[in-house]
VEXDREN-2710 file (C-alpha; in Angstrom, 1 decimal):
% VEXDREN-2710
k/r/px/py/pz
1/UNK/-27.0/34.1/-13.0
2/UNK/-25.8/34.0/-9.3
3/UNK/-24.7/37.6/-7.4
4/UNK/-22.8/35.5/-4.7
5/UNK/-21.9/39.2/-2.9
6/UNK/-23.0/38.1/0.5
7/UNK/-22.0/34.5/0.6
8/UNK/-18.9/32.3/-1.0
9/UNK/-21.6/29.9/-1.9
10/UNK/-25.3/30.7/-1.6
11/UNK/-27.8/33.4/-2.1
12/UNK/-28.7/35.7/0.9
13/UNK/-32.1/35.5/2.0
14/UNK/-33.6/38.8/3.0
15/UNK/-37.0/37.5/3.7
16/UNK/-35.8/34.5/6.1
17/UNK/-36.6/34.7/10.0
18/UNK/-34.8/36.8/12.1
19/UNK/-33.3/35.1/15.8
20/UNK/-36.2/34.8/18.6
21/UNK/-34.0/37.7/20.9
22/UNK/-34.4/40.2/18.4
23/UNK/-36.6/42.3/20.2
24/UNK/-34.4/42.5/23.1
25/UNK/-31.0/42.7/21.5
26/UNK/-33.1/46.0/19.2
27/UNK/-33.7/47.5/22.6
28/UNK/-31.3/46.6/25.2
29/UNK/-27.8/47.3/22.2
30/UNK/-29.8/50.7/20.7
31/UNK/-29.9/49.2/17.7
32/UNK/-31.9/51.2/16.1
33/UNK/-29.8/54.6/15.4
34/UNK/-27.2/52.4/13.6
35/UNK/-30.2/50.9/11.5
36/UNK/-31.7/54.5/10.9
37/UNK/-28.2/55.5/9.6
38/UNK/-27.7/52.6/7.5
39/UNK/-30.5/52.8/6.1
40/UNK/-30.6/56.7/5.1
41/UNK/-34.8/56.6/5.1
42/UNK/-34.9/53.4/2.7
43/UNK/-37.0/50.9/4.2
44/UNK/-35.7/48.2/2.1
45/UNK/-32.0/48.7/2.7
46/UNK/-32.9/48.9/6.6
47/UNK/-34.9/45.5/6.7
48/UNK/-31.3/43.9/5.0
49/UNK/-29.1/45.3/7.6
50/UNK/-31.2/44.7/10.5
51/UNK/-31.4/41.0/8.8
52/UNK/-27.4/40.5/8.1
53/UNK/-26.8/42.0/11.7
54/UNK/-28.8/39.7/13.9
55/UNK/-28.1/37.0/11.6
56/UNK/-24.2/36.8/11.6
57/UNK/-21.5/34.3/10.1
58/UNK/-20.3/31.7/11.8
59/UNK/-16.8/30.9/10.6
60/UNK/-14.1/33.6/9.9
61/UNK/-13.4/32.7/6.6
62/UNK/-17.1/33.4/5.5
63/UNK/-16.7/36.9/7.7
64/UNK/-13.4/37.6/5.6
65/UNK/-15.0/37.4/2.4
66/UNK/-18.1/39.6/3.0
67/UNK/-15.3/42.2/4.8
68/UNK/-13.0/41.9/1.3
69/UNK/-16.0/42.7/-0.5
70/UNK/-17.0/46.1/1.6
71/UNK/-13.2/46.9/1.3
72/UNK/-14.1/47.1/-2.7
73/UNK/-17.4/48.9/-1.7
74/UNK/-15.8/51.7/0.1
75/UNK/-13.2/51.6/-2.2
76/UNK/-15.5/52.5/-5.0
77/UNK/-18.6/53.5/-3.5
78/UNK/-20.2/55.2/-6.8
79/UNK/-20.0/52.1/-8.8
80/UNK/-21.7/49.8/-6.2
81/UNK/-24.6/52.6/-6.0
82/UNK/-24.6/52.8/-9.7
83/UNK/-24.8/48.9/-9.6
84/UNK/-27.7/49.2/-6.8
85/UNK/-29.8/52.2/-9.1
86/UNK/-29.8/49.3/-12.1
87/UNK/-31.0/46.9/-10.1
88/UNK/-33.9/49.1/-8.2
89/UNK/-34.8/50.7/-11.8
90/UNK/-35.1/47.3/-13.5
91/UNK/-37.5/46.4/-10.5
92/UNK/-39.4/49.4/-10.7
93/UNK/-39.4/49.3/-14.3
94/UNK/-41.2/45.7/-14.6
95/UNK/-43.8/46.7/-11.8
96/UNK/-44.8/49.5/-14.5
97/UNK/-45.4/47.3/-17.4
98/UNK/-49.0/47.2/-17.7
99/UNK/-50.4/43.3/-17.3
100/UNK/-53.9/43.5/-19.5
101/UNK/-57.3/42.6/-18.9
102/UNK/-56.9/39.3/-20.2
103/UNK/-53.9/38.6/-18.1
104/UNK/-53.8/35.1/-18.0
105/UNK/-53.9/34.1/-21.7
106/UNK/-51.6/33.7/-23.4
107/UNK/-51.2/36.3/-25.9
108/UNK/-50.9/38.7/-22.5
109/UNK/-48.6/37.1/-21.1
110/UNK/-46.4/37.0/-24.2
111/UNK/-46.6/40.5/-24.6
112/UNK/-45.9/41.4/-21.2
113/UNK/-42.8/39.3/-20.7
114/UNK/-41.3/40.5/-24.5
115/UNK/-41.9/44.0/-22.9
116/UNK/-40.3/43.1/-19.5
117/UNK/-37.2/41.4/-21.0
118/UNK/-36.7/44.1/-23.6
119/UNK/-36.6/46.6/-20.7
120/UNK/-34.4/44.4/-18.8
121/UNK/-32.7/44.1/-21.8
122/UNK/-31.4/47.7/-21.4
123/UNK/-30.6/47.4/-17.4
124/UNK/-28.0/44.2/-18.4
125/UNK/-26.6/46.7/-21.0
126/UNK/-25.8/49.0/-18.1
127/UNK/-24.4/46.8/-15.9
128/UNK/-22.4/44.9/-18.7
129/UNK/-20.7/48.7/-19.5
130/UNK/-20.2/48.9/-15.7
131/UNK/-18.4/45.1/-15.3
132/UNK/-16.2/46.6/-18.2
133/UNK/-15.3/49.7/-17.1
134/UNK/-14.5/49.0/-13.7
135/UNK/-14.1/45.5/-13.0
136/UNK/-10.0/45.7/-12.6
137/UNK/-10.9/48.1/-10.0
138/UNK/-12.1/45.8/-7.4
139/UNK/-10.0/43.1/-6.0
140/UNK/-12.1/40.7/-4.0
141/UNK/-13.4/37.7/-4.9
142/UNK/-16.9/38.1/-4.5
143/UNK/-16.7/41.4/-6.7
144/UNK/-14.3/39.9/-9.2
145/UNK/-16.5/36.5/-9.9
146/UNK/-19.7/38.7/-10.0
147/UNK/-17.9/40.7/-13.0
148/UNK/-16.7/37.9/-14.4
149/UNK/-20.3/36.2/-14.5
150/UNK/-21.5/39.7/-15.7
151/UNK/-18.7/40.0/-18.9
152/UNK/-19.3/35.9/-19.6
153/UNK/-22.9/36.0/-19.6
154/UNK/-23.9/38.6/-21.0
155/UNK/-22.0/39.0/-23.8
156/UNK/-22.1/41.0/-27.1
157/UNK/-23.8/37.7/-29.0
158/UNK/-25.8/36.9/-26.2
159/UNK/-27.3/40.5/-25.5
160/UNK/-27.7/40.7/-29.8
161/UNK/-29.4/37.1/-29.7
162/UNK/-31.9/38.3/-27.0
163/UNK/-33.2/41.4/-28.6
164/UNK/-33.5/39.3/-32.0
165/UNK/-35.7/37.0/-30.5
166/UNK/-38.0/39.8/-29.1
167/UNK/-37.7/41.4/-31.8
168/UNK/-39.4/37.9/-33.6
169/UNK/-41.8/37.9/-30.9
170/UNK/-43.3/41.0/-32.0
171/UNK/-44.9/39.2/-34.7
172/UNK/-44.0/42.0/-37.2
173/UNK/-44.5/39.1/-40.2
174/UNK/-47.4/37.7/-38.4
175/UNK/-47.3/34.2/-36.8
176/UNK/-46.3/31.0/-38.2
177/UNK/-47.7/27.9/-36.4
178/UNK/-47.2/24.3/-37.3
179/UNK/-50.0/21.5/-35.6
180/UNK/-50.8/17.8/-36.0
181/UNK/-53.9/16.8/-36.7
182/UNK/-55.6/14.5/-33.9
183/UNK/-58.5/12.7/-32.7
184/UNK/-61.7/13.8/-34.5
185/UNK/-59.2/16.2/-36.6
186/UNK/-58.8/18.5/-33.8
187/UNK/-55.1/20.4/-33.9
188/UNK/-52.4/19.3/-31.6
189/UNK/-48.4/19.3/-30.9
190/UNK/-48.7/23.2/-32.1
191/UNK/-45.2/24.6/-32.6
192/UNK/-44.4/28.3/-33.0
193/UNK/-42.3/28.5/-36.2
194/UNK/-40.0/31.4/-37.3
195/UNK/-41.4/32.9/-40.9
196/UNK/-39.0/32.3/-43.2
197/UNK/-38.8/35.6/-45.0
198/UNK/-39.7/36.4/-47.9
199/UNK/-38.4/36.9/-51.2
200/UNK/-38.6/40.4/-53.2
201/UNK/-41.7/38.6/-56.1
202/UNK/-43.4/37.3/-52.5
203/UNK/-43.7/40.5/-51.4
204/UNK/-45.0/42.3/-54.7
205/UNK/-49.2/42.1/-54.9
206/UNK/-48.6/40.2/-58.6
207/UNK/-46.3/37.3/-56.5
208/UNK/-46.8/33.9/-56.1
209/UNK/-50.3/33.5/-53.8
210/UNK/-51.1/30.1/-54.3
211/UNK/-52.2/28.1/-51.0
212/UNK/-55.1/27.4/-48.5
213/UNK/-56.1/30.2/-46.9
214/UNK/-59.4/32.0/-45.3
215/UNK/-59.9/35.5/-44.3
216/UNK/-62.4/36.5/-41.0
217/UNK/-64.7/38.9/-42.3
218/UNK/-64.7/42.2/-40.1
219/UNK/-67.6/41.4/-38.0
220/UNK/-67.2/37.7/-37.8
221/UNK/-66.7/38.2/-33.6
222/UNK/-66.9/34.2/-33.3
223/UNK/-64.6/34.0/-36.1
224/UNK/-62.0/36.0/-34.2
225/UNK/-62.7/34.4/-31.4
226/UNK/-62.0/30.7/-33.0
227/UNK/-58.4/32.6/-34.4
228/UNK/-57.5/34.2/-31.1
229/UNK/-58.1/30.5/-29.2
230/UNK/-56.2/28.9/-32.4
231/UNK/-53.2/31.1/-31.7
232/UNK/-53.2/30.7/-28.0
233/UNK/-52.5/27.5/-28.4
234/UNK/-49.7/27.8/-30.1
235/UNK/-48.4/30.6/-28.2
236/UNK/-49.0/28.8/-24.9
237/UNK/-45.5/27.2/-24.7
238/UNK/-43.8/30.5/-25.8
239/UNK/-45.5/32.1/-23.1
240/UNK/-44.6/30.5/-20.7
241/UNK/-41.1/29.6/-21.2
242/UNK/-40.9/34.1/-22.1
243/UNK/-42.6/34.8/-19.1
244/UNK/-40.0/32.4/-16.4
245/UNK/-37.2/33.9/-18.4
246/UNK/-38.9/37.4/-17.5
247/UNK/-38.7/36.0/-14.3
248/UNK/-35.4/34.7/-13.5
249/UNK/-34.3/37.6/-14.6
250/UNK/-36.5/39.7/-11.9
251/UNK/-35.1/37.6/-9.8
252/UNK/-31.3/38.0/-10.6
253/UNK/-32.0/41.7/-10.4
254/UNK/-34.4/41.4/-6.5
255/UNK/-31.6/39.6/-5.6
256/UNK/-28.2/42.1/-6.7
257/UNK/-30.4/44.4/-5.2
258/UNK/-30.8/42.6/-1.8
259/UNK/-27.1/42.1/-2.0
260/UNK/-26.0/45.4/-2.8
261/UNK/-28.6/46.7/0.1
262/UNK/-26.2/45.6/2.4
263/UNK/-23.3/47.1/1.2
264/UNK/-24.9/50.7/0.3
265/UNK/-25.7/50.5/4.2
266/UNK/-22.2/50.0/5.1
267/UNK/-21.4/53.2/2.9
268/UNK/-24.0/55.1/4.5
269/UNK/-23.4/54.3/8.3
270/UNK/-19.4/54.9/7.4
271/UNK/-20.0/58.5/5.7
272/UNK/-22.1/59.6/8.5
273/UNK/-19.5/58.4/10.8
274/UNK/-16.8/59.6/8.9
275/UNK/-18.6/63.4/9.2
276/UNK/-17.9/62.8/13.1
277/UNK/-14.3/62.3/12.6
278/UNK/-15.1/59.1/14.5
279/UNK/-12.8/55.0/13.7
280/UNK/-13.6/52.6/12.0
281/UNK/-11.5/49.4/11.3
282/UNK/-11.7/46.0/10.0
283/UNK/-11.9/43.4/12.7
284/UNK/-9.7/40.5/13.0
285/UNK/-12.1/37.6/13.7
286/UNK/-10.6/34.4/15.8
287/UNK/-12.1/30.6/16.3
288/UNK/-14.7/30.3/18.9
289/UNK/-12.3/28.3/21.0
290/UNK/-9.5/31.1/21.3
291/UNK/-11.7/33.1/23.4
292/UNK/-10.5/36.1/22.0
293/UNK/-11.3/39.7/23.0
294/UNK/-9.0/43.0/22.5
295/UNK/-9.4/46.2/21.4
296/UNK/-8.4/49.8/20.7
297/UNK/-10.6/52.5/21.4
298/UNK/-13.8/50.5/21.2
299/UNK/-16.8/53.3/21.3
300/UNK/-20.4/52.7/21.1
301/UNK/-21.9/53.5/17.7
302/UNK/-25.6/54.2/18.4
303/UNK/-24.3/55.9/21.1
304/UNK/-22.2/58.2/18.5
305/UNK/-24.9/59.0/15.9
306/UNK/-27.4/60.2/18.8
307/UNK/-25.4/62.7/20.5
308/UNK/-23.6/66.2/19.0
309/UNK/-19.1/65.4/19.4
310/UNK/-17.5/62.7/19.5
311/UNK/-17.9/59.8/22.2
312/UNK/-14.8/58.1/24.5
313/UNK/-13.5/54.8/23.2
314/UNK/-12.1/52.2/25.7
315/UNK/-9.4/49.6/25.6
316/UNK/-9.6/46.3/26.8
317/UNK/-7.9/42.9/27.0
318/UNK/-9.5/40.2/27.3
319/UNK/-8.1/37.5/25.4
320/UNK/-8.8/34.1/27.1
321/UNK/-11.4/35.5/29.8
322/UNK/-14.5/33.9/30.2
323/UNK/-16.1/36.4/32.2
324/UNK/-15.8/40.4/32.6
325/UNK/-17.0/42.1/35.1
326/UNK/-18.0/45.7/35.2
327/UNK/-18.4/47.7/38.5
328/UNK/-17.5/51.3/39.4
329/UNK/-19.3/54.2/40.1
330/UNK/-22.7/55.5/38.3
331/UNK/-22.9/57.2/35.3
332/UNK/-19.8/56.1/34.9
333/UNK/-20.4/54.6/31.2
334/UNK/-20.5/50.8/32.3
335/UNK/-23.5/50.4/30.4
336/UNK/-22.3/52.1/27.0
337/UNK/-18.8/50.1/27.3
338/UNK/-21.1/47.1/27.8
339/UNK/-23.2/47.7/24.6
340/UNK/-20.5/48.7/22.3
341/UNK/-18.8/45.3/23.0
342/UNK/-22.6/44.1/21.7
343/UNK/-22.6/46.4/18.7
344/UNK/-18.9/45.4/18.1
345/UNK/-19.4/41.6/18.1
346/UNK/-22.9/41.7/16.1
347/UNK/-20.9/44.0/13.2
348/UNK/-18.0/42.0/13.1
349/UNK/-19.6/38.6/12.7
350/UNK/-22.0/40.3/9.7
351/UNK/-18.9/40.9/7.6
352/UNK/-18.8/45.1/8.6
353/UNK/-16.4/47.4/9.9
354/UNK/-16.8/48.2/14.1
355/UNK/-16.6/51.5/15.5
356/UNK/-12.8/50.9/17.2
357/UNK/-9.4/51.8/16.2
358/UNK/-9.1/48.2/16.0
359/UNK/-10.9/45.0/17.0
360/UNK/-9.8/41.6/17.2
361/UNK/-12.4/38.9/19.0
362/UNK/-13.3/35.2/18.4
363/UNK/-16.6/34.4/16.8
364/UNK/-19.6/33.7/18.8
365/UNK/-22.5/31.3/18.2
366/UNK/-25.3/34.0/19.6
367/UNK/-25.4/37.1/21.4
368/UNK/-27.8/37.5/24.5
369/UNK/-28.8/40.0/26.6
370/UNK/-29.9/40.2/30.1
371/UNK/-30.8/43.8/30.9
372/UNK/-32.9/45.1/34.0
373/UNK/-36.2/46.2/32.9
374/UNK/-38.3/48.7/34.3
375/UNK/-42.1/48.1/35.4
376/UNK/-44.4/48.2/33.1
377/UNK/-48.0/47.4/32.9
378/UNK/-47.2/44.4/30.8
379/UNK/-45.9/42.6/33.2
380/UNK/-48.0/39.7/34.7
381/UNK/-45.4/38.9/37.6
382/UNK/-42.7/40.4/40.1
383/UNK/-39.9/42.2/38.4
384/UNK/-37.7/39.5/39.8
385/UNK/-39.7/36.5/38.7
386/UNK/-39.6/38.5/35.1
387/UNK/-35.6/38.4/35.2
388/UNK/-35.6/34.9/36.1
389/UNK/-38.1/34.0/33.2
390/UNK/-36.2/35.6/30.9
391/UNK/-32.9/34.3/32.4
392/UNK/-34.2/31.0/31.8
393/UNK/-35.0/31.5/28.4
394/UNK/-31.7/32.1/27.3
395/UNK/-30.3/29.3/29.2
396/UNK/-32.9/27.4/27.1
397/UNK/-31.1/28.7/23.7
398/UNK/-27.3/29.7/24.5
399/UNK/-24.8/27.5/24.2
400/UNK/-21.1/27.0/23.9
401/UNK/-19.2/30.1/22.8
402/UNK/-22.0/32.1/23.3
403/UNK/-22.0/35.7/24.9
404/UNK/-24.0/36.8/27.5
405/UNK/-24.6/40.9/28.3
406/UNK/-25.6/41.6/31.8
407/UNK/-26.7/44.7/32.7
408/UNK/-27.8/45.0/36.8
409/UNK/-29.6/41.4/36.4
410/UNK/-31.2/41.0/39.7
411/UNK/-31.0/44.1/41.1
412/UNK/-34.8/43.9/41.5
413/UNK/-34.2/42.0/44.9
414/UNK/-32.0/42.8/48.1
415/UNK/-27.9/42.4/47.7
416/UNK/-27.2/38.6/49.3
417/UNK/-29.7/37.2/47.2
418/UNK/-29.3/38.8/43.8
419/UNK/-25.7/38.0/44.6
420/UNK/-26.3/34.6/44.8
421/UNK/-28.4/34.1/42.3
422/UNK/-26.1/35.9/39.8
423/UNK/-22.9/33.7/41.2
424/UNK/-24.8/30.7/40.2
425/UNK/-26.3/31.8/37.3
426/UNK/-22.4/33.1/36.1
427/UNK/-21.0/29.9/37.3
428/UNK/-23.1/27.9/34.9
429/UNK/-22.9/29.9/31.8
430/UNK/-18.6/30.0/32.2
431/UNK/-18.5/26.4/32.6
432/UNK/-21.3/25.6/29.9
433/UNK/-18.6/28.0/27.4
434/UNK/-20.5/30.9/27.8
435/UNK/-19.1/34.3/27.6
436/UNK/-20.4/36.6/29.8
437/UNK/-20.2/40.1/30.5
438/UNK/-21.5/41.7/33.8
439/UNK/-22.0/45.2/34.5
440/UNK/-23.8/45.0/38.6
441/UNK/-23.6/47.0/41.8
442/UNK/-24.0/43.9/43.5
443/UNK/-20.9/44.5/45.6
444/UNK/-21.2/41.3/47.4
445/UNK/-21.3/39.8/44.0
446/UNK/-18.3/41.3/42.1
447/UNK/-16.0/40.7/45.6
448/UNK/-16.7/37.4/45.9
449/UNK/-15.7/36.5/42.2
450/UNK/-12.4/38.4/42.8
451/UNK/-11.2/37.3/45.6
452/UNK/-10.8/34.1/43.8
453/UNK/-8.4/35.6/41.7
454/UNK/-9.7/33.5/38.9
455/UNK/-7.2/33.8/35.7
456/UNK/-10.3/33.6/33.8
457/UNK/-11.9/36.7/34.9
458/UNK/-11.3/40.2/34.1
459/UNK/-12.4/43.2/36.7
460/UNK/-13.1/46.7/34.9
461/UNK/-14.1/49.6/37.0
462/UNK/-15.3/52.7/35.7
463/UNK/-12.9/55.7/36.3
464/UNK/-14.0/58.4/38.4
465/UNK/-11.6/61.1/39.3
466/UNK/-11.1/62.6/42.8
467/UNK/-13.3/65.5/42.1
468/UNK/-16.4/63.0/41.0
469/UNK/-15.9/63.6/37.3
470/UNK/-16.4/60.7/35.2
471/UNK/-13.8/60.1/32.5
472/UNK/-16.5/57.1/30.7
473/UNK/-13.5/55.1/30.9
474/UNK/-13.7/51.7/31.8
475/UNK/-9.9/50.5/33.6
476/UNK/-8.4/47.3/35.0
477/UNK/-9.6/47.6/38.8
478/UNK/-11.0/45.6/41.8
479/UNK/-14.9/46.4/43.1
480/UNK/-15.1/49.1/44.9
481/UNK/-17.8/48.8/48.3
482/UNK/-19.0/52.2/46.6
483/UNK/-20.6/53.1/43.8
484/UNK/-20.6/56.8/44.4
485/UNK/-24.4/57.8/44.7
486/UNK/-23.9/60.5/46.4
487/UNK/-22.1/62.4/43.4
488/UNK/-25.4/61.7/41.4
489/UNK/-27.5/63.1/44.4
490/UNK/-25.1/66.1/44.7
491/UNK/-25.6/66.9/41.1
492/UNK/-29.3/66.4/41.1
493/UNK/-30.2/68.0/43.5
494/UNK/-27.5/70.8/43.3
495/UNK/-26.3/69.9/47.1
496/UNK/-23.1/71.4/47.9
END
């Protein structure tokens, strides 16, 4: 049985690796706060999301399929936990089943699979009463096939068939075996027979009891012995092929749950964020090549589950640009516009919902960030030699339709040269196909670019109003020589 939840057509891999930026895209988007709320304190439901997140789709119809799919979820969000609690108990419930001391014969391992699959046997009960109670509620295709799969294998004959064949494996008429006899007489080919049962006179003490037979006497320890390694053998096949059915189903059931972590995570993140009265929508995603970028009240999620009210959401149009640039004055929320376009991209492309009032952008093949870091004692080398290793290193992995995040790269050295260095750096990455998105104070830098009055570009000053307040809006505008300093000082230091 195949869950298919995740994927049209393959299994999603919780345990595979996670991309090499994944350290700096955790730190430099905030992704932690939207993990923590995904997660609600389950470890394993966090490990999924931060896996589906940095590891997004790559074609729009895959993205459409996972988003139909949480359409169902938040549709009927106590089903899929319901679903999710059979999964988790059936896993809990075989790590509780007591192995032995003799664990590997196998006599052990017969018993302990018989007592794992009649356990599971009650957890595909469950979930068969769920796929027939509410499988006409959910409309998607991934939900609908995963019923149908449900309702078609495991049915009524199926489910009675199983628990007869435990119920044989109990042995509750003893064992039948049938054996060839070999080399040197020695037993071989054993078979493990169903007893046939018997007739009424069989069972009475005066009935038929003719045949060979022996009997071990009570403390005849070799002679056990001898009988326990006679019926091992014959159990040896049954064992095995008892225990990998024990197993595939485990495996069926690690996997729903994996699946279904996913999606409990999406119902988590969007009942905290419905509690702040905050969006949500379904994005529209667009072919790479499109270049496509527009949105409706676009607000930084991370940024939204740290602080008490709600957060500003921004517009923008973008559709077609390959570069953005982001100047205006400080504190002006540059930097949150500039990771909620992150956040935005990175949930869209895993199939979820963004924080917007709606989202429409073209798929990317990676997101990178490029962040100013602060000293540290870590660091071997100049802060500018740091940005220009890192710098490199993405240039090393990005590629067309990528999307670069910039945020004050090369600020560590004086104005002409960061400048320049940023010009060339941009230049490269928009003609390589690049995306990139650059928040600077580089003056020098930002002027240059739009006096060119590129159609490609796209200029976005933060608002500040004439009395200094910031708005946190980020509006269509040329740099500014300014970035308004002095209203930080002011406010700092309390100067009238």
């Amino acid at each position: 049985m195949r869950v298919l939840l995740m994927h049209r057509d393959r299994d999603f891999d919780p345990g595979g690796g996670l991309p090499e930026n994944t350290e700096d895209l955790t730190r430099d988007l905030g992704l932690q706060p939207l993990l923590q709320a995904m997660a609600s304190g389950d470890d394993f439901v966090y490990e999924v999301a931060r896996k589906a997140l940095l590891d997004g789709l790559s074609e729009p119809e895959e993205i459409l399929y996972r988003q139909r799919a949480l359409a169902d979820c938040l549709e009927e969000a106590e089903v899929v936990r319901e679903i999710h609690r059979v999964a988790i108990e059936a896993i809990e419930g075989e790590r509780k089943v007591f192995v032995g001391l003799l664990h590997d014969s196998p006599r052990s391992i017969l018993n302990r699979a018989v007592q794992v699959l009649g356990m599971f046997l009650g957890h595909l009960r469950r979930l068969r009463g769920l796929a027939d109670e509410h499988a006409g509620s959910f409309s998607s295709e991934a939900f609908g096939r995963f019923f149908e799969m449900v309702r078609r294998d495991l049915s009524d004959d199926y489910l009675a068939e199983v628990e007869r064949h435990l119920g044989e494996l109990e042995f509750g008429r003893g064992m039948l075996f049938s054996a060839r006899l070999g080399r040197g007489n020695r037993g071989r080919d054993y078979v493990l027979r169903v007893p046939r049962r018997q007739r009424l006179l069989e069972r009475l003490p005066f009935g038929d009891r003719s045949g060979y037979g022996f009997t071990v006497p009570d403390r005849d320890v070799s002679g056990f012995r001898a009988l326990d390694e006679l019926s091992d053998r014959g159990l040896n096949r049954v064992a095995d092929v008892t225990a990998r059915s024990a197993d595939n189903i485990l495996g069926f059931f690690e996997l729903l749950r994996a699946e279904l972590a996913f999606y409990v995570g999406c119902l988590n993140l969007r009942d905290r964020l419905a509690a702040r009265g905050e969006p949500l929508c379904f994005p529209t995603p667009e072919p790479i090549e499109k270049k496509a970028l527009s949105a409706r009240g676009l607000y930084d999620v991370s940024l939204s589950l740290s602080v008490e009210g709600r957060v500003v959401g921004n517009d923008i149009d973008a559709d077609g640009k390959g570069l953005v640039m982001i100047t205006g004055a400080n504190q002006g929320g540059k930097s949150t516009f500039l990771r909620s376009v992150g956040l935005a991209q990175l949930m869209m492309q895993c199939g979820m919902f963004v924080p917007a009032g709606s989202f429409r952008a073209s798929i990317c093949s990676g997101v990178f960030t490029h962040y100013r870091r602060e000293e540290d004692e870590r660091m071997r080398s100049g802060r500018l030699d740091e940005e220009l290793g890192r710098m490199g290193r993405i240039a090393e992995r990005i590629g067309p339709g990528g999307m670069l995040l910039c945020n004050e790269s090369f600020s560590s050295t004086n104005e002409r040269e960061g400048s320049e260095m940023a010009r060339q750096v941009v230049r490269a990455m928009v003609e390589s196909g690049v995306r990139v998105f650059f928040v600077t104070h580089l003056y020098d830098l930002a002027r240059s670019l739009y006096d060119r009055r590129d159609g490609g570009m796209l200029f976005l000053r933060a608002e500040r109003l004439p009395d200094g307040s910031r708005t946190f809006r980020l509006l269509p505008g040329e740099p500014l020589p300014t970035s308004y300093g002095w209203d930080s000082y002011r406010r700092i230091f309390e100067v009238a």
